[in-house]
C-alpha positions in Angstrom: -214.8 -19.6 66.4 -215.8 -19.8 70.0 -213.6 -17.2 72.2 -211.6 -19.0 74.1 -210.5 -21.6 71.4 -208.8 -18.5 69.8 -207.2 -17.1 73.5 -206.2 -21.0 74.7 -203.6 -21.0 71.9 -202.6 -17.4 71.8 -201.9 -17.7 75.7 -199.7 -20.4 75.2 -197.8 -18.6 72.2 -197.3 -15.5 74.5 -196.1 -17.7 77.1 -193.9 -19.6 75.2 -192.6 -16.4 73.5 -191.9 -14.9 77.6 -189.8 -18.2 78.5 -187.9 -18.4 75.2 -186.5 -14.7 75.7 -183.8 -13.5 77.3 -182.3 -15.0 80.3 -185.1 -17.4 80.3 -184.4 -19.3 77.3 -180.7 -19.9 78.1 -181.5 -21.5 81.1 -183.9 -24.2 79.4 -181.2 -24.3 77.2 -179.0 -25.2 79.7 -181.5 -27.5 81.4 -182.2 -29.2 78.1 -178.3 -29.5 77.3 -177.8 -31.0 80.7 -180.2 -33.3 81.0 -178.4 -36.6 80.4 -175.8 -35.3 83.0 -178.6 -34.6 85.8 -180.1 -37.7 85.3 -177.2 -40.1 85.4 -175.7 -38.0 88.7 -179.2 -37.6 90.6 -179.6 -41.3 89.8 -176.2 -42.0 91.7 -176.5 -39.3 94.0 -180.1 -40.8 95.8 -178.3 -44.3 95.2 -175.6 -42.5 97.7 -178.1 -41.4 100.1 -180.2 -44.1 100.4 -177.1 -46.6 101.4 -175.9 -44.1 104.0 -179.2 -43.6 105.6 -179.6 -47.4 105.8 -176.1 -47.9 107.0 -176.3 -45.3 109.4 -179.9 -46.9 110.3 -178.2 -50.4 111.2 -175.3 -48.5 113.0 -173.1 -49.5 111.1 -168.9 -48.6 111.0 -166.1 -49.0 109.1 -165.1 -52.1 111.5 -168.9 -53.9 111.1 -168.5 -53.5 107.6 -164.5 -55.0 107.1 -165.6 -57.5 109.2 -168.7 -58.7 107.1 -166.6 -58.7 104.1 -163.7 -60.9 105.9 -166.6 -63.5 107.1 -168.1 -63.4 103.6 -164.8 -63.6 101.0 -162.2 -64.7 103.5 -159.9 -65.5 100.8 -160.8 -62.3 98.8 -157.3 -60.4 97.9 -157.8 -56.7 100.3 -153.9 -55.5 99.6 -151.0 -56.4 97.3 -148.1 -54.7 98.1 -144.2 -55.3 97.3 -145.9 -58.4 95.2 -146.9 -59.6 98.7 -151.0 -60.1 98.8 -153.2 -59.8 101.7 -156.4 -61.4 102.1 -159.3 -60.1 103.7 -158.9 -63.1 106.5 -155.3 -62.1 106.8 -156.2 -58.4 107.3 -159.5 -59.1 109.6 -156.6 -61.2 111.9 -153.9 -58.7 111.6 -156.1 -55.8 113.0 -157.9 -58.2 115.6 -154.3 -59.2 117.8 -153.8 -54.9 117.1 -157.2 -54.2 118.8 -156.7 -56.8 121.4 -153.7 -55.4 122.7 -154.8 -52.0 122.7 -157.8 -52.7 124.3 -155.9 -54.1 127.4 -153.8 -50.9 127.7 -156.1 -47.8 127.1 -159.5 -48.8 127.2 -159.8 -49.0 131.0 -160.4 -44.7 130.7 -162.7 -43.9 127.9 -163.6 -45.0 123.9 -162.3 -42.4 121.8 -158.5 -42.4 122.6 -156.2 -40.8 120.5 -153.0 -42.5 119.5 -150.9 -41.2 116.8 -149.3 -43.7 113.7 -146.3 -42.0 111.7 -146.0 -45.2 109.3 -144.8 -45.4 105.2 -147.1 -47.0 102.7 -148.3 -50.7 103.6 -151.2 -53.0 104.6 -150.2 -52.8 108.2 -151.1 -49.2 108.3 -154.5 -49.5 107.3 -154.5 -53.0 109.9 -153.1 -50.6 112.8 -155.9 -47.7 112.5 -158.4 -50.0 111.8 -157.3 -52.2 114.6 -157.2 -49.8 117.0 -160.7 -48.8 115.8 -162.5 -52.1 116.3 -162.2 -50.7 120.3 -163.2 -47.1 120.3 -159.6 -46.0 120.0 -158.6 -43.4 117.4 -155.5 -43.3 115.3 -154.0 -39.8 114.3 -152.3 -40.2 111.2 -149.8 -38.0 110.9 -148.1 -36.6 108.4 -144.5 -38.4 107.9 -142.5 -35.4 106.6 -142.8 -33.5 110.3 -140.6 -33.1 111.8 -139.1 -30.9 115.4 -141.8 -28.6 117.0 -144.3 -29.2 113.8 -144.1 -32.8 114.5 -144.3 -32.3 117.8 -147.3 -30.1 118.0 -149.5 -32.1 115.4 -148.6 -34.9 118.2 -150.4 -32.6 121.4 -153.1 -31.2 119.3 -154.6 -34.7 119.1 -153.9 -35.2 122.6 -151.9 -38.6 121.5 -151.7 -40.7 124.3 -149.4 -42.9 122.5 -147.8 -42.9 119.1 -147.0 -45.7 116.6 -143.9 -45.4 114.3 -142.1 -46.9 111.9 -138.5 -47.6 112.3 -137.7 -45.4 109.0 -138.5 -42.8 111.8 -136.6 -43.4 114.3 -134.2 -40.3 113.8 -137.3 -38.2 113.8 -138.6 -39.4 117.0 -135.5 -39.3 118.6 -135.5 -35.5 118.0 -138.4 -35.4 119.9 -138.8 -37.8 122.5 -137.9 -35.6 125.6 -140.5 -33.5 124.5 -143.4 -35.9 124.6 -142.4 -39.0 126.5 -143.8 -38.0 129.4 -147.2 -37.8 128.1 -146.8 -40.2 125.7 -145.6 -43.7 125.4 -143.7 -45.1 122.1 -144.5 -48.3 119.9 -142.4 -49.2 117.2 -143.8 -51.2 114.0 -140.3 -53.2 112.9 -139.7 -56.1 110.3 -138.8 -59.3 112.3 -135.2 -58.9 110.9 -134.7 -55.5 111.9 -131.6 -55.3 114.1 -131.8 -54.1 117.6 -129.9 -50.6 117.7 -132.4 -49.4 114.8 -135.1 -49.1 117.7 -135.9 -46.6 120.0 -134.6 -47.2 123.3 -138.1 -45.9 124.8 -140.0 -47.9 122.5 -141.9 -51.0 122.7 -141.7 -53.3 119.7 -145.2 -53.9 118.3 -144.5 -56.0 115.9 -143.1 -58.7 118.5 -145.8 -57.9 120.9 -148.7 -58.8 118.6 -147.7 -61.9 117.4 -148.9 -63.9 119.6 -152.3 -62.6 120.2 -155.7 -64.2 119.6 -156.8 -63.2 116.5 -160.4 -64.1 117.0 -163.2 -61.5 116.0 -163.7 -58.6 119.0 -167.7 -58.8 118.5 -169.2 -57.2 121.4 -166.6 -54.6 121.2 -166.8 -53.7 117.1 -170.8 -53.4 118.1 -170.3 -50.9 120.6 -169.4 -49.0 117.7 -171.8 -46.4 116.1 -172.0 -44.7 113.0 -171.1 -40.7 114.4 -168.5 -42.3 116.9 -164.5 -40.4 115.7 -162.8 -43.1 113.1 -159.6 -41.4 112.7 -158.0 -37.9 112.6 -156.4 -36.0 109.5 -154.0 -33.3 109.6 -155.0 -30.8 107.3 -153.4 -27.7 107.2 -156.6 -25.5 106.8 -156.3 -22.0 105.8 -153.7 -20.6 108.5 -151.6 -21.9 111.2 -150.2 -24.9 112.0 -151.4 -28.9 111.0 -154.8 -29.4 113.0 -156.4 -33.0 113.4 -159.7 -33.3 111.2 -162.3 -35.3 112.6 -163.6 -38.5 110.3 -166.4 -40.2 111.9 -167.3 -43.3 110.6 -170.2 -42.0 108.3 -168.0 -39.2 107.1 -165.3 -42.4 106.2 -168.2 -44.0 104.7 -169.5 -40.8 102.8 -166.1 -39.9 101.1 -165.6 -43.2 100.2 -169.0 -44.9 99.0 -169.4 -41.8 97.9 -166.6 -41.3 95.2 -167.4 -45.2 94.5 -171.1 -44.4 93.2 -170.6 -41.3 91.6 -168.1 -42.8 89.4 -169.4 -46.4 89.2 -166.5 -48.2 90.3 -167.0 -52.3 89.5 -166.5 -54.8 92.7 -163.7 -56.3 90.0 -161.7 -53.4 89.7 -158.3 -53.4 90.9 -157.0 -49.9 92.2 -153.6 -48.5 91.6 -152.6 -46.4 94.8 -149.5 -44.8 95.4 -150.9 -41.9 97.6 -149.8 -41.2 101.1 -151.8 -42.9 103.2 -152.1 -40.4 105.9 -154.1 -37.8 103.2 -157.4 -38.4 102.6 -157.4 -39.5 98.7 -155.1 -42.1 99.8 -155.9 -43.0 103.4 -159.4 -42.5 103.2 -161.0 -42.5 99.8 -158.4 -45.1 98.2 -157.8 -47.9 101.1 -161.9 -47.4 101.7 -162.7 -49.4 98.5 -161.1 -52.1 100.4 -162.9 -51.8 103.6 -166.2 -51.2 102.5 -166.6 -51.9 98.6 -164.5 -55.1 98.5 -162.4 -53.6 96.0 -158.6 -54.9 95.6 -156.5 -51.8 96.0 -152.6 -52.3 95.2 -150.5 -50.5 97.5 -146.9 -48.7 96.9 -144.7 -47.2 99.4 -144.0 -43.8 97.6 -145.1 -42.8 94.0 -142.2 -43.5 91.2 -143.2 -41.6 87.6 -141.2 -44.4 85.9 -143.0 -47.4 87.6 -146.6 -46.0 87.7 -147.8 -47.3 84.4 -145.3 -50.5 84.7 -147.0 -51.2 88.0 -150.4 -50.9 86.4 -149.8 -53.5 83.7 -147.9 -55.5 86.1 -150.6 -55.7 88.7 -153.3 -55.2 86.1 -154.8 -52.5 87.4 -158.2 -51.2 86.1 -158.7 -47.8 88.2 -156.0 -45.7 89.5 -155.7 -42.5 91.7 -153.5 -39.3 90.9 -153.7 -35.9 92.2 -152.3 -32.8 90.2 -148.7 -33.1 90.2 -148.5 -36.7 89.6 -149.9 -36.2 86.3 -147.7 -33.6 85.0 -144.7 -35.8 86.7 -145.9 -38.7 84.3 -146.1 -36.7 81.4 -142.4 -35.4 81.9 -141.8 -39.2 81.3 -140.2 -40.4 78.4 -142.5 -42.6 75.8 -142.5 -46.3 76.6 -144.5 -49.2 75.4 -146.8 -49.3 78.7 -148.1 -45.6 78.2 -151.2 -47.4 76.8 -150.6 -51.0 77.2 -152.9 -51.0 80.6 -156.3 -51.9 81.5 -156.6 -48.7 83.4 -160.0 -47.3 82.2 -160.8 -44.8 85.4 -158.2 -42.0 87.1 -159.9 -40.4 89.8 -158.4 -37.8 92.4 -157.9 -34.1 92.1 -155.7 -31.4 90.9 -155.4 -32.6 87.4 -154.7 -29.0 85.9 -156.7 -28.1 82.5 -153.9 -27.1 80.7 -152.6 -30.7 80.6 -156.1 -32.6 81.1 -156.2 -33.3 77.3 -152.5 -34.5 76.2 -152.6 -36.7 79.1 -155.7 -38.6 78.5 -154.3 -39.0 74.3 -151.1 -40.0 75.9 -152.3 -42.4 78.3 -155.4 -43.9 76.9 -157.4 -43.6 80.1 -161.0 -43.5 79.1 -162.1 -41.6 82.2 -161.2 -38.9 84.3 -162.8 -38.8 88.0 -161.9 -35.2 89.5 -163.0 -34.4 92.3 -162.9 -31.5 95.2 -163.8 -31.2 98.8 -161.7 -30.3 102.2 -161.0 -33.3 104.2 -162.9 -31.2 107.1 -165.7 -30.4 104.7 -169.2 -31.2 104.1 -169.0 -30.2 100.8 -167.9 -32.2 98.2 -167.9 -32.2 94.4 -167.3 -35.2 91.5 -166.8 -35.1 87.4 -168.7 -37.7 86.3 -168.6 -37.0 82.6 -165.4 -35.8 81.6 -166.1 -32.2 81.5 -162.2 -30.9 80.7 -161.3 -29.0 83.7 -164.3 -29.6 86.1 -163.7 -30.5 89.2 -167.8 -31.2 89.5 -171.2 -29.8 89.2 -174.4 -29.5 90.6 -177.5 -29.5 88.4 -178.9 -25.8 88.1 -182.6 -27.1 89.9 -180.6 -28.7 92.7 -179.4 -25.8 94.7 -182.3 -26.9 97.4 -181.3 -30.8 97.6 -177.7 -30.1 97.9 -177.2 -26.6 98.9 -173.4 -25.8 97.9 -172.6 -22.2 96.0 -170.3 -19.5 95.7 -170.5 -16.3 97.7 -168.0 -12.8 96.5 -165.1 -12.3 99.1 -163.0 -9.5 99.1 -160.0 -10.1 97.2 -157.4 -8.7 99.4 -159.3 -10.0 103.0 -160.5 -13.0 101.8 -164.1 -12.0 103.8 -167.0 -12.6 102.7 -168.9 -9.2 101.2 -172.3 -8.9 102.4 -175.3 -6.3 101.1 -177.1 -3.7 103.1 -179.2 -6.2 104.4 -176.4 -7.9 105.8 -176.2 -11.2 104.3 -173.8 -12.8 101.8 -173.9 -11.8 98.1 -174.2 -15.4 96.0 -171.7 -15.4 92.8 -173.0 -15.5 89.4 -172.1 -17.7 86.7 -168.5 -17.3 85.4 -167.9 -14.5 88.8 -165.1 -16.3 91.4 -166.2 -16.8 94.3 -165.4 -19.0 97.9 -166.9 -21.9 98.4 -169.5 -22.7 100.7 -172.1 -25.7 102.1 -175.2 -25.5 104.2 -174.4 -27.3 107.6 -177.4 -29.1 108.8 -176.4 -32.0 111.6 -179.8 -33.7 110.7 -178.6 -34.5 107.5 -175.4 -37.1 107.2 -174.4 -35.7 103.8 -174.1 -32.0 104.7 -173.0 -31.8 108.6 -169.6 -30.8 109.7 -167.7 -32.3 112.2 -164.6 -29.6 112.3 -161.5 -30.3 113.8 -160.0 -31.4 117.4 -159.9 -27.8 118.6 -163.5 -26.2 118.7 -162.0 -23.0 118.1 -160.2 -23.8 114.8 -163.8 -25.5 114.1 -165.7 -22.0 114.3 -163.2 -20.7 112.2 -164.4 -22.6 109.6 -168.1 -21.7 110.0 -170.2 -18.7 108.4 -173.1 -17.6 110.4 -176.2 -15.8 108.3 -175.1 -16.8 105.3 -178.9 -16.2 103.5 -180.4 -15.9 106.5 -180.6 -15.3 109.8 -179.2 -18.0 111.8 -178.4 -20.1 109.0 -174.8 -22.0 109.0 -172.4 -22.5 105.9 -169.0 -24.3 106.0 -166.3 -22.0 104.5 -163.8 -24.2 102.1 -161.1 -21.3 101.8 -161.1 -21.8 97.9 -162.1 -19.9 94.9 -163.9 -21.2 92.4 -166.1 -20.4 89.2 -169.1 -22.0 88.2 -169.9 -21.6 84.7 -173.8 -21.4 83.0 -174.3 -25.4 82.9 -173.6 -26.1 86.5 -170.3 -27.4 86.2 -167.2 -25.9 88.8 -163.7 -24.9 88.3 -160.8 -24.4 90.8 -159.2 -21.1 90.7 -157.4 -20.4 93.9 -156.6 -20.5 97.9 -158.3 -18.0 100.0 -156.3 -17.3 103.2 -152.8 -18.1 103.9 -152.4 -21.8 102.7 -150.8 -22.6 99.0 -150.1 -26.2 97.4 -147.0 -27.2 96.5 -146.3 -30.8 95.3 -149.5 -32.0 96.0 -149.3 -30.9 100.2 -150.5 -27.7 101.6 -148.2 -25.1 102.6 -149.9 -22.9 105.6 -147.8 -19.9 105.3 -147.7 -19.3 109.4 -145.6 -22.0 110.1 -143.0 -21.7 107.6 -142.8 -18.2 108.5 -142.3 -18.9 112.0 -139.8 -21.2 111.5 -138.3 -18.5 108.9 -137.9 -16.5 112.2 -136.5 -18.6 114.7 -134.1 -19.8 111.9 -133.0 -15.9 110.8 -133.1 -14.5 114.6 -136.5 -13.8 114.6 -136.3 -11.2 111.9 -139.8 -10.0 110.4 -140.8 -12.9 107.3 -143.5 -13.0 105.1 -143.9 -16.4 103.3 -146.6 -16.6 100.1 -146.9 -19.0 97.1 -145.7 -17.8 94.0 -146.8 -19.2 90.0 -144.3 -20.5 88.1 -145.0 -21.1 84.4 -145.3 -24.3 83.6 -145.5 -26.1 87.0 -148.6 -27.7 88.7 -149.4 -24.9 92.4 -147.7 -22.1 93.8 -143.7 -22.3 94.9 -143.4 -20.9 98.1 -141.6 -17.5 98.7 -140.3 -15.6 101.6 -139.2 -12.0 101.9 -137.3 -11.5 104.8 -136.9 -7.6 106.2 -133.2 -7.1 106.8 -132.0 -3.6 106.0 -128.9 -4.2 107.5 -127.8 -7.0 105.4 -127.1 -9.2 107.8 -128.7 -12.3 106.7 -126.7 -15.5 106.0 -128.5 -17.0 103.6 -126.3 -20.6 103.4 -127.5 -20.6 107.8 -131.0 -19.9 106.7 -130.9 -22.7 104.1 -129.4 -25.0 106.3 -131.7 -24.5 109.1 -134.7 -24.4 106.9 -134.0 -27.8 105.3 -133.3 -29.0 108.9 -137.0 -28.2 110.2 -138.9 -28.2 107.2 -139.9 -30.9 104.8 -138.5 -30.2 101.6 -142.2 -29.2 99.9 -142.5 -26.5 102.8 -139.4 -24.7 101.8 -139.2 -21.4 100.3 -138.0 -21.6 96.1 -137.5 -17.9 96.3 -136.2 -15.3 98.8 -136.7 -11.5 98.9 -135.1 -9.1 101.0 -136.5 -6.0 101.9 -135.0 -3.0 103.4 -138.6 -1.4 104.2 -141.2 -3.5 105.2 -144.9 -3.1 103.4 -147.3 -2.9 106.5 -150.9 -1.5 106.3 -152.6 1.3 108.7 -153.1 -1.4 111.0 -149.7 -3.0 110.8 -150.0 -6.1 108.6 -147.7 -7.0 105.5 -148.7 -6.3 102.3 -148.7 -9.8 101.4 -151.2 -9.3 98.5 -148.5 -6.9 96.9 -145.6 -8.7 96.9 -147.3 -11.9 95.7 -148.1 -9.8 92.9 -144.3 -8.8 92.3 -143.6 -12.8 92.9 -139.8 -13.5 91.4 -140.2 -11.2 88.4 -137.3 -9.4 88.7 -138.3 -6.6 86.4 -140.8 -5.7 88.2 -138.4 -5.7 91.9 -135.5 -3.4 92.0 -132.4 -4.6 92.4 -130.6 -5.5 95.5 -126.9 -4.2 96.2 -127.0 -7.5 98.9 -125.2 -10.2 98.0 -124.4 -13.6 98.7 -123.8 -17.0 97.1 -126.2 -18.7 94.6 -124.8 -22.0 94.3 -124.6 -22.6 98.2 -128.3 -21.7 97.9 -128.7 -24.2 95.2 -127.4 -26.9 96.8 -128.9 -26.1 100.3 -132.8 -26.5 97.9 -131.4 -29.3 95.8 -133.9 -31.7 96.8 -136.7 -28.9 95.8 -134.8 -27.5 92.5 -134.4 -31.9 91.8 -137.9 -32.2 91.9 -139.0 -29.1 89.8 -136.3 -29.9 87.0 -135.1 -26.0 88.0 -132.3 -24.8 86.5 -129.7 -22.6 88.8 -131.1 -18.8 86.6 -134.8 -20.1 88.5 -134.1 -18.8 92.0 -133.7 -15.8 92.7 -132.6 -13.4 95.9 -133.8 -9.6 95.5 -134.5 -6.3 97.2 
């Protein structure tokens, strides 16, 4: 036997024996085990960034692409809502008399005007915002549970030059009018019977001004349009501080949207069950943008009902529907009825959907499919469950890291910083370690560029500099999560001072603040707390009052008069010393720890009445199914 006949196939058996040791042959392992997962999700993911790139090629927008689908399936239902159906046509029309008459009063400046819409659920929302964008003009949708000096400030921050409301809100611009009238003028969307004295006397009636426009397409002014131009605004609370206006170009629309469509193979004959606000991004953006872009029907409801939602979906026979979190745990608080699994729904897709539930509800329900998903509204990062992974809220194949350049980086735990190593760059996470989530910025690249907020300086908040290397740019999501050995990621908290309470975050700043003003601007500390059992954090406050002076049935009063009820503290702890660092900043870390357990806070001599509390919270406690032994007020 010739030499190297005998050292080909012993090379190969020492190299086979190297890769199949160790570390090594866990990772084929994993590739091997992952395989059909990669392939099916790289398949969809080039299918995602082929489309955008040839979109964004042909300039398209949001309004070229509604507008195409109108001309093409005119009769096409785009909405049903309140048994009421829309038609593509009727919704091309609609929006064109709103862009008209926009056009006419702000588009003499400059494209790219802000106007603010505080509207409930229904096809005229989506008609307004994309009305207004079919001429360079950008709605703000603001959240409809503002109110006062919140309200008023997520108004400013836009830089709102006008603001669209519903008549449902007429108390809550009243409150505020004096305060931004003279800045900004006042429409008001009304039904045609709606009687006089429910409008604003400041306010010009839309609704009657509209009708008579010419609905005609706006051509040369939807092709002005470009694919980077600002679509709309939403509030996100971030990490700290008050509501800020996100940016959504029109690719970033198209992204979330298309994006969430091909990942989870949505059919052009699936109906969509939506009962999401429509001024958050699953709703607003990712729901109502099957209709705009993908032809989908989507059927609208003004506010989610637990008792209606599968009713609804029979009714309407709906074949997809969205959820986040707390809407799943609402629905399996329901009693058993015959329509638990008498649906056609095979698809729920949103986010939040905690793991300790994930299973009964899917036996309960019947739904074949479970679409998670995660990313920040400002983001550029952005994650999907494809195949049912219990608990996932995505993954990213374990090659891929290069093609789509997301991980997790170690933070400090009390900080929330990012730890760096003696060469000064970030320390990357390893499987099952927590760790913040982060994504490469790179403008060049539609998928992974961030486009921040209104205010530059909240935007470079949100960005780490010399991540992995020098100069490099990463986009810091706030949250903790865990990836495990086979790619796949896991929620596991809030970095910062933000928690998430019935589905809305709860930036800790402004409730303390108001806490404040409300108390007589006594030191506050406000923190979300776990309760067994229930979907987020309830929020907290521990208020530093060593005289005893607080009224708590003033503060509960006031609170429920500037807050909106998911903003409002569950639990409140006084404390006759306050818990303050070297350098003068609350412990917050600490008494988060303590939370409500009472065995572990002494008891307070202070007292004051529980049941005026009670019913001061009762639209929280209603909610939560609390019972009166649940909240608590300590030392």
């Amino acid at each position: 036997m010739e030499l190297y006949e005998f050292l080909i196939p012993a090379l190969a058996l020492v190299i086979g024996a190297y890769l199949l040791t160790g570390p090594r042959r866990r990772f084929i392992h994993s590739l091997w085990k992952t395989l059909p997962r990669d392939v099916v999700g790289a398949y969809r993911f080039v299918r995602v960034n082929v489309i955008l790139w040839w979109w964004e090629r042909r300039r398209l927008t949001v309004a070229k692409m509604f507008t195409k689908l109108a001309t093409d399936h005119p009769d096409r239902i785009a909405f049903i809502f309140e048994d009421k159906e829309w038609t593509y046509r009727e919704l091309e029309e609609f929006s064109n008399r709103v862009a008209r008459y926009f056009r006419e009063k702000y588009m003499s400046k400059s494209r790219e005007q802000r106007i603010g819409l505080i509207l409930e659920n229904r096809p005229e929302y989506v008609g307004i915002w994309l009305g207004l964008s079919k001429v360079g003009l950008v709605a703000a949708l603001v959240n409809t549970n503002l109110r006062r000096d919140v309200l008023v400030h997520s108004i400013k921050a836009a830089g709102c030059v006008a603001v669209i409301f519903g008549s449902n809100f007429k108390d809550a611009i009243e409150d505020i009018k004096k305060s931004i009238l003279s800045t900004t003028d006042l429409y008001q969307w009304s039904e045609p019977e709606q009687p006089k004295r429910a409008f604003v006397e400041e306010a010009i009636d839309l609704s009657a001004e509209i009708s008579t426009i010419d609905p005609k397409p706006l051509v040369a002014d939807v092709n002005k349009g470009y694919p980077a131009e600002k679509l709309i605004y939403i509030y996100t609370s971030g990490t700290t501080g008050m509501p800020k206006p996100a940016v959504i170009t029109n690719i970033r629309f198209m992204l979330m949207s298309y994006g969430v469509n091909s990942m989870l193979n949505l059919q052009p004959s699936d109906r969509i069950y939506n009962s999401l606000p429509l001024y958050h991004t699953a709703g607003g953006l990712i729901g109502v943008g099957q209709t705009l872009l993908s032809g989908n029907t989507v059927v609208l409801r003004g506010r989610f009902s637990a008792s209606k939602f599968w009713p609804d979906c029979v009714y309407y026979e709906c074949t997809v529907a969205q959820y986040i979190g707390e809407m799943c745990r609402y629905l399996l608080s329901t009693p058993p009825s015959a329509c638990d699994k008498n649906h056609k729904v095979r698809l729920m897709f949103g986010n939040g959907l905690r793991p300790q539930i994930w299973k009964a509800f899917v036996e309960r329900f019947g739904v074949k499919q479970i679409g998670e998903f995660y990313g920040a509204t400002e983001g550029n990062s952005n994650l999907v469950n494809i195949d049912n992974k219990v608990g996932a809220v995505g993954f990213v194949p374990l090659y891929a890291g290069s093609l789509y350049p997301v991980t997790l980086i170690r933070v400090d735990e009390e900080t929330g910083e990012p730890m760096r190593g003696p060469n000064g760059l970030c320390i990357r996470c390893k499987p099952g370690d927590p760790g913040v989530f982060v994504g490469k910025i790179d403008p060049k690249r539609v998928l992974i560029s961030f486009y921040g907020y209104a205010d530059m300086k909240a935007t470079e908040q949100k960005i780490l500099r010399d991540v992995f290397k020098k100069g490099d740019q990463y986009f810091n999501s706030g949250d903790i999560l865990v990836m495990d050995e086979l790619g796949y990621f896991y929620f596991r908290d809030r970095t910062g001072d933000t928690f998430r309470w019935h589905g809305e975050n709860v930036a800790t700043s402004e409730v303390e603040a108001v806490i404040s003003n409300v108390v007589g601007l006594k030191d506050a500390v406000v923190y979300g707390v776990e309760v067994p059992g229930v979907e987020g954090k309830a929020g907290m406050a521990a208020i530093y009052d060593p005289e005893h002076s607080l009224n708590i049935k003033e503060m509960a009063e006031g609170l429920k008069k500037s807050l909106p009820s998911y903003a409002r503290p569950l639990f409140v702890r006084v404390l006759s010393e306050l818990p303050i660092t070297g350098t003068f900043k609350m412990k917050k870390k600490d008494l988060q720890r303590e939370g409500f357990n009472i065995e572990k806070v002494i008891s307070s001599p202070f007292s004051c009445s529980l049941d005026t509390l009670l019913r001061s919270f009762d639209t929280c406690r209603s909610r939560t199914h609390f019972t009166s032994s649940t909240i608590q007020v300590s030392t």
